[in-house]
C-alpha positions as semicolon CSV with decimal commas, in nm:
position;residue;x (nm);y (nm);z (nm)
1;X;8,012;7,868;7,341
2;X;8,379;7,946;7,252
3;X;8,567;7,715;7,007
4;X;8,815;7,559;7,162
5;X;9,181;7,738;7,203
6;X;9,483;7,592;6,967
7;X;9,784;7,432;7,149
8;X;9,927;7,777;7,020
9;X;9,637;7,985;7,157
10;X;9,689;7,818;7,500
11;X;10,104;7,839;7,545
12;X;10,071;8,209;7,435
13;X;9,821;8,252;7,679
14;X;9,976;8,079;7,957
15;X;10,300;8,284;7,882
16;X;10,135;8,598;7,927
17;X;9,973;8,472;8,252
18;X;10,285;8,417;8,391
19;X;10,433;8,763;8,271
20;X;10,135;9,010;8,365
21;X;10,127;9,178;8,679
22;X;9,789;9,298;8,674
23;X;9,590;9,146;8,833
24;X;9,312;9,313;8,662
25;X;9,476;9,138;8,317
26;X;9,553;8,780;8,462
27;X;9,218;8,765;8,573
28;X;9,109;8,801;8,235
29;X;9,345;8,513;8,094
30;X;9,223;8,230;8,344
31;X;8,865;8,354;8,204
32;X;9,000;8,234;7,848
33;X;9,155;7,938;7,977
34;X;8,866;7,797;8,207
35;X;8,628;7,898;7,949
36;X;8,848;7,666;7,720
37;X;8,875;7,356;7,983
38;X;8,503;7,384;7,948
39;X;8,445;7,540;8,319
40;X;8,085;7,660;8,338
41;X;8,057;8,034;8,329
42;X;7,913;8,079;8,667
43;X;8,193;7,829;8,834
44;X;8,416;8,077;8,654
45;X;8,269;8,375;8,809
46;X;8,220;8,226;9,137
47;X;8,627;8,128;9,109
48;X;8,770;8,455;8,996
49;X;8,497;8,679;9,156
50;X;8,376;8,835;8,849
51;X;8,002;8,920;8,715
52;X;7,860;8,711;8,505
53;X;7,858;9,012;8,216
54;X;8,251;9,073;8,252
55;X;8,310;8,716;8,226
56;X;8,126;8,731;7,804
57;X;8,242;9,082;7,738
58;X;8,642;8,867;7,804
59;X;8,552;8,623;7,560
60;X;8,421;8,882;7,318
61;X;8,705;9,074;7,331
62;X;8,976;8,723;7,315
63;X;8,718;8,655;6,998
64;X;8,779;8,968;6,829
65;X;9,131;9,056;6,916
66;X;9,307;8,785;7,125
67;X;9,544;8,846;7,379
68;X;9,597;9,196;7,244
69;X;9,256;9,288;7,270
70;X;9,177;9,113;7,547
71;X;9,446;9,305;7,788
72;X;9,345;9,630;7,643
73;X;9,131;9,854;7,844
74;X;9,211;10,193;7,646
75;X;9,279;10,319;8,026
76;X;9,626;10,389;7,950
77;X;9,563;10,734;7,760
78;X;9,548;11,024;7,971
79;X;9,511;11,367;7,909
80;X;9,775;11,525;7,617
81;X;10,056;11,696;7,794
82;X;10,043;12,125;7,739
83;X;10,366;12,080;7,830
84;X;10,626;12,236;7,545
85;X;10,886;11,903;7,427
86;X;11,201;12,124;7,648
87;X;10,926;12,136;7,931
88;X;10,884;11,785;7,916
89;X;11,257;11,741;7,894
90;X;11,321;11,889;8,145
91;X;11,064;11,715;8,338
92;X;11,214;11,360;8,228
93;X;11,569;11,471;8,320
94;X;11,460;11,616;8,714
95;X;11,258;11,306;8,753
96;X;11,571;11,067;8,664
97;X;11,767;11,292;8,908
98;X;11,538;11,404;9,208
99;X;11,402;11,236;9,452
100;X;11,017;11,345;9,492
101;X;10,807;11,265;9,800
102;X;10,472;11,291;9,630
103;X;10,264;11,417;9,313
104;X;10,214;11,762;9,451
105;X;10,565;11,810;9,488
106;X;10,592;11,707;9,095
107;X;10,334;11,933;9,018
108;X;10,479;12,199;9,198
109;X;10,776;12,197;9,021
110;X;10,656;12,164;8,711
């Protein structure tokens, strides 16, 4: 059972609802607040078309870290660049300026 959400919790949560264009990430936010307007967990599931499991793994994570936590998938970190810091430069600059079809033409030039 999760305690219920402060009037605080709830408007910060409802602001990043209405900011997040993830999918992925709102999805996780109406978890929190159904899970607050006391929805049962398998009406929740049912709504949003999640499992059961990814529905208490949200609330673990809005326990432990709130929205911060909860939005983080650690997904965002890729691979470190072996590209030198003018390499990348130059990179930034050609990709501000040229128009590139696809990822193999980026790859190409770089």
């Amino acid at each position: 059972m999760m305690r219920s959400l402060t009037k605080t919790e709830r408007e910060e949560l409802l602001s990043e609802l209405r900011r997040e264009d993830n999918k992925k990430y709102a999805d996780r936010i109406r978890t929190i607040l159904l899970l607050d307007r006391d929805w049962p967990i398998e009406q929740i599931a049912e709504a949003l078309f999640l499992s059961i499991s990814s529905i208490h793994r949200y609330r673990k994570s809005y326990e432990e870290g709130a929205v911060e936590q909860l939005i983080h998938d650690g997904y965002f970190f890729g691979k470190r660049t072996s590209l030198s810091s003018d390499e990348l430069s130059t990179l930034e600059d050609s990709l501000n300026t040229q128009k590139f079809l696809s990822s193999k033409e980026v790859a190409a030039f770089i």
